[in-house]
C-alpha positions in Angstrom: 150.1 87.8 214.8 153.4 86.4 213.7 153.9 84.0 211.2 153.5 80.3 211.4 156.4 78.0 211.2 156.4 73.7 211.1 156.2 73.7 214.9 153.7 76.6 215.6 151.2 74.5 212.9 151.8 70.8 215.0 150.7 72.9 217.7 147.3 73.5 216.0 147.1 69.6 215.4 144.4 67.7 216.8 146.0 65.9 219.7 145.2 62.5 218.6 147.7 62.6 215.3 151.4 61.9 215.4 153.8 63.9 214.3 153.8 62.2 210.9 150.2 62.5 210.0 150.2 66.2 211.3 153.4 66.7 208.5 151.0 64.6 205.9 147.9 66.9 206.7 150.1 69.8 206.4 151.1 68.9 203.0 147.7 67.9 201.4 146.6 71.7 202.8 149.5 73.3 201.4 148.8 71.3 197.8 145.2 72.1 197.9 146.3 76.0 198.2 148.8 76.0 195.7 146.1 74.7 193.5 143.1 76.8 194.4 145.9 80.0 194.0 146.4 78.4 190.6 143.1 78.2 189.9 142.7 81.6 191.2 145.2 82.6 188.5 143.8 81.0 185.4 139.9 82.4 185.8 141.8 86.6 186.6 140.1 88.8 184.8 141.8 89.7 181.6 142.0 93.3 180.4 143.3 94.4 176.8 144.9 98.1 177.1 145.1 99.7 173.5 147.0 103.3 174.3 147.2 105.1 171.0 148.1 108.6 168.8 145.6 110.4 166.6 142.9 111.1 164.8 142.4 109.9 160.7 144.8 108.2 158.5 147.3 110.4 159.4 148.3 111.3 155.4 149.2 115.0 154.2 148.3 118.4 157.0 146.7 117.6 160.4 144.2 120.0 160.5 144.7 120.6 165.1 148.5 120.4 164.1 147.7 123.2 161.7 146.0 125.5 164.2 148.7 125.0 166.9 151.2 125.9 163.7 148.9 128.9 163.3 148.8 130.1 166.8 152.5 129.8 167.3 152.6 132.5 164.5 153.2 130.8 161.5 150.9 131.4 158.2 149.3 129.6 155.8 151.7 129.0 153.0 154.4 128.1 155.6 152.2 125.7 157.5 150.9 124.1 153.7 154.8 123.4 152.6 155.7 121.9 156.0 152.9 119.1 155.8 153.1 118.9 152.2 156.7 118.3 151.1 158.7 119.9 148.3 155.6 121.7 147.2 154.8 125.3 146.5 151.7 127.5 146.1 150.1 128.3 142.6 147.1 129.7 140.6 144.7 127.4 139.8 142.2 128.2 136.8 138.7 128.7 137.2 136.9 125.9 137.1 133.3 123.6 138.4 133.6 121.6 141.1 130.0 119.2 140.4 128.5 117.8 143.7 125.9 114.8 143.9 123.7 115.9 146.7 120.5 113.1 145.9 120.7 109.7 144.4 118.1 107.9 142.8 115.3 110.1 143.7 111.7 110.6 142.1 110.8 114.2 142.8 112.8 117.3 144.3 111.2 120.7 145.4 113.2 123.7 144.7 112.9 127.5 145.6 115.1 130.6 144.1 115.5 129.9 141.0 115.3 132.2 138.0 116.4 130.1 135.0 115.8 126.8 133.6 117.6 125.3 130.6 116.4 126.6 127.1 116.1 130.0 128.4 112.5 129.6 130.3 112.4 132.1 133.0 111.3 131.0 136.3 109.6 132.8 139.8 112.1 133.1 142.4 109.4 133.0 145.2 108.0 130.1 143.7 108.8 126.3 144.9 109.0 123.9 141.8 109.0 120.6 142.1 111.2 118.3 139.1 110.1 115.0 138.7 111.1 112.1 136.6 108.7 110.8 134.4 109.6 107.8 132.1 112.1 109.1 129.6 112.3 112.3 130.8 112.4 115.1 133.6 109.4 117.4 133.7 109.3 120.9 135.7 106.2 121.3 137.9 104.7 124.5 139.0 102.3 123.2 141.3 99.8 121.0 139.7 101.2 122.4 136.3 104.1 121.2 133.9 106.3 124.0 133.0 108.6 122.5 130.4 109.9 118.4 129.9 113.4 117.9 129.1 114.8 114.7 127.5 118.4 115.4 127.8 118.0 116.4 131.9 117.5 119.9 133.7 119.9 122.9 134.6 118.0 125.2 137.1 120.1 128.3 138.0 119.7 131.6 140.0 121.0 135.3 139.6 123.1 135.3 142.6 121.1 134.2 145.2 121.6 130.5 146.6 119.2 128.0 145.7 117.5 126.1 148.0 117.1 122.3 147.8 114.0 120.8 150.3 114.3 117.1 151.7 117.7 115.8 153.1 120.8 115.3 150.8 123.4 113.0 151.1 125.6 114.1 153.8 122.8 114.9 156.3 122.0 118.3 154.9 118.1 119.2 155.2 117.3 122.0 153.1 120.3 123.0 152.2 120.9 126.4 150.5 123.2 126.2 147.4 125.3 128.4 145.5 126.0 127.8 141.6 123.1 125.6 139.3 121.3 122.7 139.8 121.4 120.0 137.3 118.7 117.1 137.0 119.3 113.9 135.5 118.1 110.2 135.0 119.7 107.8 137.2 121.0 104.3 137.1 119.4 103.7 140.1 115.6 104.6 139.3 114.5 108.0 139.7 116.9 111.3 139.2 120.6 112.4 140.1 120.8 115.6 141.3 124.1 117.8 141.4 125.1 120.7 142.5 127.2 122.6 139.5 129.2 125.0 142.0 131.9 127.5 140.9 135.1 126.3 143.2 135.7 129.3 145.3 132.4 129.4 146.0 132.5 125.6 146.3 135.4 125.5 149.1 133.2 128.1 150.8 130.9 125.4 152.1 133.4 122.7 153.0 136.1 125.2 155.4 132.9 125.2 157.6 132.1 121.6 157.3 136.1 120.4 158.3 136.9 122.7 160.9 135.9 124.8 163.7 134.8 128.4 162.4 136.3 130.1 165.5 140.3 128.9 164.4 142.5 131.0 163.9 142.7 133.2 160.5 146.1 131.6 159.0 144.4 127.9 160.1 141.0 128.8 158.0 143.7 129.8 154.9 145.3 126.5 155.6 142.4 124.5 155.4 140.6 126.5 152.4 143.6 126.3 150.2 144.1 122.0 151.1 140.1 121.7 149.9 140.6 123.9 146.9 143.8 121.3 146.2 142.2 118.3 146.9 138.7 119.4 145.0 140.8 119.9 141.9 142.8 117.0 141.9 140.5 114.2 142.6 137.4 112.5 140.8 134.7 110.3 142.9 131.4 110.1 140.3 133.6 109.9 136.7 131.6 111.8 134.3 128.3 111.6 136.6 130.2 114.0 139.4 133.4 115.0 140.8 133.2 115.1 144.1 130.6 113.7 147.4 129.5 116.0 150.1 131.1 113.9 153.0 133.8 112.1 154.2 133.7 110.2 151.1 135.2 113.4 149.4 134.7 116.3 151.3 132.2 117.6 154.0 130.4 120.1 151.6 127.8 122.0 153.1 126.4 124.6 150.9 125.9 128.1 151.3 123.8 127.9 154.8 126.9 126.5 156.7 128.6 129.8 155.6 129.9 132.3 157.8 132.2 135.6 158.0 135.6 133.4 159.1 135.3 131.3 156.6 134.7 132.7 153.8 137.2 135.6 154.4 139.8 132.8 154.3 138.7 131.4 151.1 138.8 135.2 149.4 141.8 135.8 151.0 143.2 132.7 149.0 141.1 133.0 146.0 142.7 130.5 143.3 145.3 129.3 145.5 146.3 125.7 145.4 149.4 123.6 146.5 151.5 121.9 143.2 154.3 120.0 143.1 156.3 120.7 139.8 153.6 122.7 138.7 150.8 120.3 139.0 147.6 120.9 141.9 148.4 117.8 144.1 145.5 115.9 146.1 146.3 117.5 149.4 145.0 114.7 151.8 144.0 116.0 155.5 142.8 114.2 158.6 142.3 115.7 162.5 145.2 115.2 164.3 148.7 113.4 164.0 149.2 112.8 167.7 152.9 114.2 167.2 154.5 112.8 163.5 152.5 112.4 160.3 152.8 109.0 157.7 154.1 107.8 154.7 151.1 107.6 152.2 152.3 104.0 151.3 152.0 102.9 155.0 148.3 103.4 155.7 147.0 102.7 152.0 148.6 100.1 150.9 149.7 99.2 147.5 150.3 103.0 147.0 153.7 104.3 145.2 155.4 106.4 148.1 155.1 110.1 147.0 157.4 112.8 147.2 154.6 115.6 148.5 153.1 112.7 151.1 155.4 111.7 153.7 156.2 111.7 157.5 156.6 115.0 159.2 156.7 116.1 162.7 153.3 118.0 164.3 154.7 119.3 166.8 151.2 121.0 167.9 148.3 119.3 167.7 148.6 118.5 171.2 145.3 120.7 171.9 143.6 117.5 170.0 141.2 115.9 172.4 142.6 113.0 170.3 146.2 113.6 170.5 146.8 110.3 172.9 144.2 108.2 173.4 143.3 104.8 175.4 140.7 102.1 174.6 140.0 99.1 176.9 138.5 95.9 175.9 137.8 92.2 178.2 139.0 89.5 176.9 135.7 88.4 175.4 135.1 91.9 173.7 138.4 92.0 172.2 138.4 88.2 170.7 135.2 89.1 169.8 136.0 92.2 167.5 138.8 90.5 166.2 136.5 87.5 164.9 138.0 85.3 162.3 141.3 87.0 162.8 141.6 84.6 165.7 142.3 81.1 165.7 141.3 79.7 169.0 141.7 81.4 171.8 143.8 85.0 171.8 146.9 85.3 173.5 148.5 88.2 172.0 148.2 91.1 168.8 151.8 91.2 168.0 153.3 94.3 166.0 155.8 93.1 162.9 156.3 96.7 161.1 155.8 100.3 161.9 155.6 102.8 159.6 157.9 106.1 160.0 155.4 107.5 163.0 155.2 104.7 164.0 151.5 103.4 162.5 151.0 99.8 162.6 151.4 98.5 158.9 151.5 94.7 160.0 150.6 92.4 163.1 150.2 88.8 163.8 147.6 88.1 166.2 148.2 85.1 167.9 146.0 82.5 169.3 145.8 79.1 171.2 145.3 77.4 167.2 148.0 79.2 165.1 148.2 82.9 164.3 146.9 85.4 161.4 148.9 88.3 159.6 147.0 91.6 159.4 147.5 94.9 158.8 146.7 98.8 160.8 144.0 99.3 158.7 141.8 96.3 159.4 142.7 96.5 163.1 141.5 100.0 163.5 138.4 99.0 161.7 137.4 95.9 163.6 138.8 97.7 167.4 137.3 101.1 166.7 140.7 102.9 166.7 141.0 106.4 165.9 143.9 105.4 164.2 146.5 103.0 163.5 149.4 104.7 166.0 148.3 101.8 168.8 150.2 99.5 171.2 148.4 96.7 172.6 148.7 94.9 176.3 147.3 92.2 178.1 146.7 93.0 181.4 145.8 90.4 184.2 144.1 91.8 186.8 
């Protein structure tokens, strides 16, 4: 059907009206569309496209960039000075890595161990149970007390793990432990109860916790010699602990995670930490960069840039199922999530500084009522980014 000019739309006029009322008519239905299309227009459907780049806060050694640096033939110490610059590898001395496993807990059961403190021999068959009882901590077999201690309780074995029943902190249920087992009162009520772990042995249970025990060899190295770094150089608990067994710190879990891979990588690097001018630097890693690593002082702000934690390239962490990324939102969900960071009505998240990736360090989101200034971190929290490498769009559909 062709199109419809002046004259073909008189022709459609009822035969009564003059040309000038058909013209008249022909404008009120050519106003009324123009305003339904407007309407039309402001009730579309508003999407909010967030497209983004990795996995963490994207500080220090990507662990997916670190296998696809292994796999492309490059070891361990190579791959650790890349993400870690200016640094070198060293000897670190001996030392216990002390891991709060339960918090404020009345009574623990416990099975392999051989010694308690003061020298009192113990059944490693047996399952013990150490409760606290007003000032102090009393061994249990059974129905029976074994020995009360004042000044708290070091259970330890002769080689074999110990094995701690109930769920710890972190998720582990009846986790198997290497090293001693030390009971004290708590704050909180009840006892504290920490795992008193040589660090070899330590790092043994948290390669398996970070990463996939099938990664290549020089990747497992990689990531045994960052925990060793990070375990040494960092304090969560003060004098109570030094270190949580999850994200907190590290994921730590124990002797029954342990497996051939693994541990092979953490003999094979025995001691080994990464310095900078002879110290054991916190070697911060995350999952995946999507492509470029940041400056620490972009994504924790308030931080003093450091020499050993800036922006690198990654160029292989593209096997990352999180290497680019897209999250959609409605209008409603995204104003939503955003909250109080909102004034009115949102019209647009506005970028104001990148770091050197580029992560988002500021924004201004704008609304119908005046805008807000924010920063990467609070926008990943309140949208659920995987991290703070995001561009926003409004899309209407």
């Amino acid at each position: 059907m062709p199109n419809l000019d002046y004259t073909d739309m008189r022709s459609f006029s009822t035969p009564t009206l003059s040309g000038r009322a058909a013209a008249l008519a022909l404008a009120v239905a050519c106003a009324a569309a123009l305003l339904l299309a407007t309407a039309g227009q402001a009730d579309a459907k508003i999407t909010w496209v967030l497209k983004g780049r990795g996995f963490g806060h994207g500080i220090g050694m990507s662990q997916f960039g670190a296998q696809g640096f292994a796999k492309n033939g490059r070891d361990y110490k190579t791959i650790l000075t890349h993400y870690y610059t200016g640094t070198s590898l060293g000897k670190a001395d001996t030392q216990t890595i002390r891991v709060i496993l339960r918090q404020g807990v009345g009574s623990v059961k416990i099975s392999g161990a051989t010694r308690a403190t003061g020298g009192r021999d113990l059944n490693p068959e047996k399952t013990y149970t150490v409760k606290r009882n007003g000032g102090s901590i009393k061994l249990y077999d059974g129905d029976d007390v074994v020995a009360s201690y004042s000044n708290g309780l070091l259970i330890t074995d002769a080689g074999n793990p110990l094995t701690l029943f109930g769920t710890a902190i972190g998720g582990v249920k009846n986790g198997s432990y290497r090293g001693g087992m030390e009971f004290s009162e708590s704050a909180l009520g009840g006892m504290n109860v920490v795992n008193a772990v040589d660090v070899d042995d330590y790092v043994m249970g948290v390669v398996p916790g970070e990463v996939p025990t099938s990664w290549h060899e020089e990747a497992l190295k990689t990531q045994a010699v960052a925990a060793r770094s990070y375990a040494l150089a960092t304090d969560a608990g003060g004098s109570l602990f030094d270190q949580w067994p999850d994200t907190r710190s590290q994921v730590y879990r124990g002797a029954k995670a342990e497996v051939k891979s693994t541990n092979a990588a953490v003999r094979a690097t025995a001691g080994e930490v990464v310095k900078y001018k002879g110290k054991t630097i916190a070697a911060y890693f995350f999952s995946t960069s999507g492509g470029r690593t940041e400056n620490v002082e972009n994504v924790w702000y308030g931080a003093s840039p450091t020499p050993y934690l800036k922006s690198v390239e990654d160029p292989y962490d593209d096997a990352s199922p999180r290497h680019t990324w897209t999250i959609r939102y409605s209008q409603a969900a995204m104003q939503a999530k955003l909250g109080n960071l909102v004034k009115g009505k949102l019209r647009s998240v506005r970028v104001t500084k990148r770091g050197v990736s580029p992560r988002v360090v500021k924004a201004r989101i704008v609304g119908s009522r005046g805008s807000t200034t924010t920063n990467g971190t609070t926008l990943r929290a309140r949208l659920g980014l995987f991290d703070t490498w995001v561009s926003f769009k409004r899309v209407r559909s």
